[in-house]
PARO-662146 format. One record per residue (C-alpha): residue in three letters; x, y, z. Coordinates in nm, 3 decimals. Layout:
N
@residuo: ala | px: X | py: Y | pz: Z
...
***
This chain:
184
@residuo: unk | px: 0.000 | py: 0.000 | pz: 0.000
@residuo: unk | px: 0.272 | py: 0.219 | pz: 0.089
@residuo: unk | px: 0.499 | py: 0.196 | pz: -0.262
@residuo: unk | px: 0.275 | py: 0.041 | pz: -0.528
@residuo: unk | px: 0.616 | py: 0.065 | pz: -0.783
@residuo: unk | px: 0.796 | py: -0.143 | pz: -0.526
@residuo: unk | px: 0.534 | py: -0.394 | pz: -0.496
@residuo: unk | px: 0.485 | py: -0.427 | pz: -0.883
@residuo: unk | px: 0.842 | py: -0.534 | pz: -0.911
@residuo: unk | px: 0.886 | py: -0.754 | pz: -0.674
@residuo: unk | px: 0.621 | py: -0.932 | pz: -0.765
@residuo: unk | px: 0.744 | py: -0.954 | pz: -1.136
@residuo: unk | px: 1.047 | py: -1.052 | pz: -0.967
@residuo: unk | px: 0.891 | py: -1.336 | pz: -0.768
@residuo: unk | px: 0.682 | py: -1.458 | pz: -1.087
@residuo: unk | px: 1.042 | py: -1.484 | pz: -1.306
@residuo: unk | px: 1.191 | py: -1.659 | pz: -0.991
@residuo: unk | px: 0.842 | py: -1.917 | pz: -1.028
@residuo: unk | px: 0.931 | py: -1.947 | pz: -1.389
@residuo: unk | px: 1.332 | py: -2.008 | pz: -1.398
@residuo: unk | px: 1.307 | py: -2.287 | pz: -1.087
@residuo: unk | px: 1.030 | py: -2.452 | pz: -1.368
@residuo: unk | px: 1.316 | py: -2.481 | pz: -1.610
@residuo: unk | px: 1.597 | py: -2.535 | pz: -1.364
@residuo: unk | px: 1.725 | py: -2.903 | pz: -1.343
@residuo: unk | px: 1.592 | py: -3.069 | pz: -0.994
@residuo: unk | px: 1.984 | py: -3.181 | pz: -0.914
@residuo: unk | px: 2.067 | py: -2.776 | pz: -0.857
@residuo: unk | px: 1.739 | py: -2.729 | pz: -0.665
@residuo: unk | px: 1.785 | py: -2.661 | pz: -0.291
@residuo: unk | px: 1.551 | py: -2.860 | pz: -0.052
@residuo: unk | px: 1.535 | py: -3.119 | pz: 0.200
@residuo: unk | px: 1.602 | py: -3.444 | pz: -0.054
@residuo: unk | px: 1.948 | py: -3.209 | pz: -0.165
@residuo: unk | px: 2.026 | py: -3.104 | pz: 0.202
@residuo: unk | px: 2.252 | py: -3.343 | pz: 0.276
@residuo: unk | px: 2.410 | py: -3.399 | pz: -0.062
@residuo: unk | px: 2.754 | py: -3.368 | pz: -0.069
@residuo: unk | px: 2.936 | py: -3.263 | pz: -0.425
@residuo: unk | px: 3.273 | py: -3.180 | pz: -0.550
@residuo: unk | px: 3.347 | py: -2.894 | pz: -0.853
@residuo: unk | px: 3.648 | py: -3.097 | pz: -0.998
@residuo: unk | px: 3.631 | py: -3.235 | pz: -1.318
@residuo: unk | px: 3.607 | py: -3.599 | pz: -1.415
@residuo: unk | px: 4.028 | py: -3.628 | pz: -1.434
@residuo: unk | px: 4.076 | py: -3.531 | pz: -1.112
@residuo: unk | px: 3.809 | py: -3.779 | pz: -0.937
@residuo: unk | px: 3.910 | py: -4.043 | pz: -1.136
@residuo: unk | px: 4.322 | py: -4.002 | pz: -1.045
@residuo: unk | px: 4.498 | py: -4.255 | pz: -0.855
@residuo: unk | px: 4.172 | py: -4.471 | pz: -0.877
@residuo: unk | px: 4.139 | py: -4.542 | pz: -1.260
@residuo: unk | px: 4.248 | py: -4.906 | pz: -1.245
@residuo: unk | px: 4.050 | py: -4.986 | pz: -1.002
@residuo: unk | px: 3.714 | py: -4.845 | pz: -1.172
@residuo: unk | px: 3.796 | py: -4.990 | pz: -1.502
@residuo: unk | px: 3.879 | py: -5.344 | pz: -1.330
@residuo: unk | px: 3.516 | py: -5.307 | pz: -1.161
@residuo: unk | px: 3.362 | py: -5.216 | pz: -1.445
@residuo: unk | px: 3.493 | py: -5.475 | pz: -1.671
@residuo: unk | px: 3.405 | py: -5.772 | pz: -1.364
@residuo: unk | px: 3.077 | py: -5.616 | pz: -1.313
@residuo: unk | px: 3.045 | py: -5.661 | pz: -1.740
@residuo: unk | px: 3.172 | py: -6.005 | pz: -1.730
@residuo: unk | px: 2.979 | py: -6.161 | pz: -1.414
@residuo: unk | px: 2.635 | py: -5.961 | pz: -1.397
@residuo: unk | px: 2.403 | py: -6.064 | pz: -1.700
@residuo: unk | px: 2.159 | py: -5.736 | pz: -1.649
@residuo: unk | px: 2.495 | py: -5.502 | pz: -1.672
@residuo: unk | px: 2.678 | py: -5.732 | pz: -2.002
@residuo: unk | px: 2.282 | py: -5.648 | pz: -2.153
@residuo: unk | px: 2.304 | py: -5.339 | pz: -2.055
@residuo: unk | px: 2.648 | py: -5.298 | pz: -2.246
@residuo: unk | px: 2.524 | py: -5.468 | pz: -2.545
@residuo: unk | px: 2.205 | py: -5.250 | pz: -2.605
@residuo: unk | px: 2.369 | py: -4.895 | pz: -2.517
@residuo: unk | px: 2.655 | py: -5.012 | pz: -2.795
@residuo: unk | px: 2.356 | py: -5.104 | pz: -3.013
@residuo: unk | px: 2.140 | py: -4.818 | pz: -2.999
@residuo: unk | px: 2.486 | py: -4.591 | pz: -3.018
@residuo: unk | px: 2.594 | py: -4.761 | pz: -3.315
@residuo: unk | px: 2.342 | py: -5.012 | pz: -3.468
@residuo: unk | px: 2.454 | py: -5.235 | pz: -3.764
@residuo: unk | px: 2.781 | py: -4.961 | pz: -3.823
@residuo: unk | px: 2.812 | py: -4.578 | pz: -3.884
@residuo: unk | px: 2.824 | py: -4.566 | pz: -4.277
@residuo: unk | px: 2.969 | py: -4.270 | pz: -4.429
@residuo: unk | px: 2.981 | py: -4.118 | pz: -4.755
@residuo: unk | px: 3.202 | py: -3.935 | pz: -4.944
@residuo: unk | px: 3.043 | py: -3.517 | pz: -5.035
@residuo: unk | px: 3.274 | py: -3.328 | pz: -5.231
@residuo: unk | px: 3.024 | py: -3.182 | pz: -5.451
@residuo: unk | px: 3.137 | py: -3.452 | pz: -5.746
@residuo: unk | px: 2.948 | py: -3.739 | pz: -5.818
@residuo: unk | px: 3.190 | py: -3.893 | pz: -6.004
@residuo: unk | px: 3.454 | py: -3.856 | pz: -5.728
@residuo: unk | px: 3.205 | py: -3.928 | pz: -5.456
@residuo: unk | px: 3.123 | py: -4.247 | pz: -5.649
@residuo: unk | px: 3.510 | py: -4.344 | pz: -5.678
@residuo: unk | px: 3.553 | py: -4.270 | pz: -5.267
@residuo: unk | px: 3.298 | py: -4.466 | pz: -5.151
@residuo: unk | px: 3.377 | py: -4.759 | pz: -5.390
@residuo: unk | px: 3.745 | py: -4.778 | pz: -5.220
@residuo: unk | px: 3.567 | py: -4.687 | pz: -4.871
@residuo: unk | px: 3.414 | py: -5.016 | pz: -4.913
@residuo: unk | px: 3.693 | py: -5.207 | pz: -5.030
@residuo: unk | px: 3.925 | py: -5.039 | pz: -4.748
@residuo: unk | px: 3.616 | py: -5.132 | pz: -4.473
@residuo: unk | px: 3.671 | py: -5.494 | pz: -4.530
@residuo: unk | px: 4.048 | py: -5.475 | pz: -4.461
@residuo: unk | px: 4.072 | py: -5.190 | pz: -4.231
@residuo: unk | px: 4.225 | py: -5.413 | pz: -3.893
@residuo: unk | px: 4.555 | py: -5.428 | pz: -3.838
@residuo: unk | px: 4.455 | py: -5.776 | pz: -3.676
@residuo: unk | px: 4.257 | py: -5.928 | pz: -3.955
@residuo: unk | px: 3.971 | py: -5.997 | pz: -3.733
@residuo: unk | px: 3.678 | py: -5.748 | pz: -3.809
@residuo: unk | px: 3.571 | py: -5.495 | pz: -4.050
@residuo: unk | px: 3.494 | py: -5.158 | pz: -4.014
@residuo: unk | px: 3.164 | py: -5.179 | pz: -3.810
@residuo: unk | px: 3.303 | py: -5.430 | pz: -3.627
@residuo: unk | px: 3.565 | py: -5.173 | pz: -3.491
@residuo: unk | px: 3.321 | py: -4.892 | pz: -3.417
@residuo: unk | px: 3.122 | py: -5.190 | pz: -3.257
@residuo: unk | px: 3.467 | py: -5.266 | pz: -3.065
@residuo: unk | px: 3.565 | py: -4.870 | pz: -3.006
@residuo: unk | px: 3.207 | py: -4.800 | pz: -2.858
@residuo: unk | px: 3.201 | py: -5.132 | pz: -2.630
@residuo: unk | px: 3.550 | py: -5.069 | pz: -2.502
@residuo: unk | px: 3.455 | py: -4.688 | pz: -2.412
@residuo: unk | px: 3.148 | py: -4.750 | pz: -2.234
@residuo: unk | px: 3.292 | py: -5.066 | pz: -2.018
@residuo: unk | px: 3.651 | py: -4.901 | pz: -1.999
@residuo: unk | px: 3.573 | py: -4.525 | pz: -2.049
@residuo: unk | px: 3.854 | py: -4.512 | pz: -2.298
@residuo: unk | px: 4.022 | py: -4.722 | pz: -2.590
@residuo: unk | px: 4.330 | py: -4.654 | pz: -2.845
@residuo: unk | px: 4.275 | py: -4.645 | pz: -3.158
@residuo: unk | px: 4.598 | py: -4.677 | pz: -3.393
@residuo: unk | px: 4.652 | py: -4.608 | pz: -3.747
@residuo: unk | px: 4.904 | py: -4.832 | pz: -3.887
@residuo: unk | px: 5.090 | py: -4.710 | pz: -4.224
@residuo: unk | px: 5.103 | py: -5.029 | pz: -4.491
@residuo: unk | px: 5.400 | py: -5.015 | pz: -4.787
@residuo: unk | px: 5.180 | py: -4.972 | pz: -5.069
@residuo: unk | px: 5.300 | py: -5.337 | pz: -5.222
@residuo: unk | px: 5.059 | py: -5.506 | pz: -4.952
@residuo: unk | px: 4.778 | py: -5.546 | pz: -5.129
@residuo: unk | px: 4.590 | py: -5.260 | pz: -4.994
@residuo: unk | px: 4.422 | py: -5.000 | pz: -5.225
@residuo: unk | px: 4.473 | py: -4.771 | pz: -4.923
@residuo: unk | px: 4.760 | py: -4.818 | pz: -4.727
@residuo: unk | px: 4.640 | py: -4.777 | pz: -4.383
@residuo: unk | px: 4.524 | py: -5.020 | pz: -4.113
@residuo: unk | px: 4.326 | py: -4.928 | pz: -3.770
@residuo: unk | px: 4.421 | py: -5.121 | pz: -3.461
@residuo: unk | px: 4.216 | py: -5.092 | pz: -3.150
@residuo: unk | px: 4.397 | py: -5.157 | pz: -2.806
@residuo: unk | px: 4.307 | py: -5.158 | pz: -2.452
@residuo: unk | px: 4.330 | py: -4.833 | pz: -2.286
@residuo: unk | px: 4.522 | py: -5.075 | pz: -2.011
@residuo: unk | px: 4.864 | py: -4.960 | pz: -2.253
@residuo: unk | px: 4.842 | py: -4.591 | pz: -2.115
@residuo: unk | px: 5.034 | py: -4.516 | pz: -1.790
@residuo: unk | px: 4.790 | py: -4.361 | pz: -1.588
@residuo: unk | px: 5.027 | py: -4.222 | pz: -1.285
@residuo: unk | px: 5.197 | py: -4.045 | pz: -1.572
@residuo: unk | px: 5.065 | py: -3.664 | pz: -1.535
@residuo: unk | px: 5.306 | py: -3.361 | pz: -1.631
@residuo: unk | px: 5.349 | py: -3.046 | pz: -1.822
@residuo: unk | px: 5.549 | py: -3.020 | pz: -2.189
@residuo: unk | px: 5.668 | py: -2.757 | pz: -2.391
@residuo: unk | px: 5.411 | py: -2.849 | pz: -2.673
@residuo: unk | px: 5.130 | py: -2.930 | pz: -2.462
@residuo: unk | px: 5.093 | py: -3.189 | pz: -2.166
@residuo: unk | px: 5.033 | py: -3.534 | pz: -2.068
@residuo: unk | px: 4.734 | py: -3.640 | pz: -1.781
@residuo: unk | px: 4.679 | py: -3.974 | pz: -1.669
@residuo: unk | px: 4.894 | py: -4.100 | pz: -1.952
@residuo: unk | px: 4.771 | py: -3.941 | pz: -2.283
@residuo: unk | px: 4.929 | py: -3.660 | pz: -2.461
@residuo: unk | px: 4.715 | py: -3.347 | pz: -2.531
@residuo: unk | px: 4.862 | py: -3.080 | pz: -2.784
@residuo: unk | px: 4.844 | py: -2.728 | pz: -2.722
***
């Protein structure tokens, strides 16, 4: 009654409040079932330093003796990937596009280094490996061009159990945390 103006704005205030804790997510929402919830603002290197063998090792048991979490695996590598990621070639030339994809699929049925699987198989094996493992390597192997290969490169996949995770430190051109090299 006393300052209308003051009362008009705070209750616009109050109403864009009502309207931004609609859209908020419920995890940043302060109450009684987030009272006692305890978080931490570091990022997903830091909690996972010093303990990363340990997680993956879980993770992979858990995968290999618990039926609902191997299922679980299978159908989140499934939906990410289905029957293989196909690309094709988009230069703006038919005629090249044609001449890319043609080797694409010649190249996609001799693209491991191991001779095991094809090209969807090792996005099938990439995907599996980062959700059980939460990493993988993929290497690119260079092939003399007298090996029979109409392009002369080879993808291996390896366990991310290669990398030297107590290996953290700073380099001139970039640095290295929990074993793999990032470029400035």
């Amino acid at each position: 009654f006393v300052a209308p103006q003051a009362g008009l704005r705070r209750l616009q205030f109050r109403r864009a409040l009502a309207v931004a804790e609609k859209f908020s997510y419920e995890g940043a929402m302060k109450g009684r079932r987030t009272g006692g919830w305890i978080t931490s603002d570091s990022d997903a290197n830091r909690e996972t330093q010093g303990s990363m063998v340990w997680l993956r090792n879980r993770a992979r048991d858990l995968v290999r003796n618990n039926p609902y979490a191997s299922k679980a695996l299978s159908e989140l590598v499934g939906n990410q990937i289905g029957t293989g990621i196909m690309p094709r070639a988009n230069t703006g030339d038919e005629k090249l596009n044609g001449v890319i994809d043609e080797k694409f699929a010649v190249w996609a049925q001799n693209c491991d280094a191991d001779g095991q699987l094809d090209f969807f198989g090792i996005q099938w094996q990439v995907a599996r490996a980062v959700a059980e493992s939460g990493e993988c390597i993929v290497r690119f192997r260079q092939r003399r061009p007298g090996d029979g290969l109409d392009v002369p490169v080879q993808v291996q996949v390896l366990e991310c159990d290669y990398l030297d995770h107590n290996k953290t430190l700073s380099l001139d051109t970039g640095s290295v945390i929990q074993g793999v090299q990032f470029d400035q």
